[in-house]
C-alpha positions, 0 to 999 in steps of 0.5 A, a space after each residue: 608456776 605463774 598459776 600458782 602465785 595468782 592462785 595464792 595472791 587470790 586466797 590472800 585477798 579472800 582472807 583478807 577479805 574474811 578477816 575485815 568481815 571477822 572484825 566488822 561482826 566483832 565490833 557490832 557484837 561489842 557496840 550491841 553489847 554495850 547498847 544493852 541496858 546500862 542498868 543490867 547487872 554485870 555479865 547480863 549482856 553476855 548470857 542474854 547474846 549467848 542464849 540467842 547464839 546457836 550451841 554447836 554440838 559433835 554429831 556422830 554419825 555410824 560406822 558404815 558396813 565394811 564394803 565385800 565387794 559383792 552386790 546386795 
C-alpha cells in the first residue's frame, strides 16, 4: 500500500511539474504576442504564430488481415 501512495505523490509532483511548464510556455506565447508589431492590425498576431504552428491532423491507418492462425 505504501508503494502505491509513493507512486501517486510521484505523479503528483510530475503534473505539477508539467502544469508550471504549461503556464511558463503560455506566458512567453502571450508576451510574443504582444511584442509583435503594435501597428499590426488586430488578429494579425494570432494568425502570424498560427501559420508557424504545426496543424495536427487524424491519421488513419488500414484495418490489418484477420489473423487464422496459420504461417504464410
Amino acid at each position: 500500500m505504501r508503494s502505491h501512495g509513493n507512486s501517486l505523490r510521484s505523479l503528483l509532483e510530475q503534473q505539477h511539474h508539467t502544469n508550471q511548464q504549461i503556464e511558463q510556455m503560455s506566458s512567453l506565447l502571450l508576451h510574443a504576442l504582444n511584442n509583435l508589431s503594435p501597428t499590426a492590425p488586430e488578429g494579425t498576431a494570432e494568425s502570424a504564430v498560427s501559420q508557424q504552428l504545426p496543424h495536427s491532423r487524424d491519421i488513419f491507418s488500414p484495418n490489418p488481415e484477420k489473423f487464422s492462425g496459420e504461417d504464410s
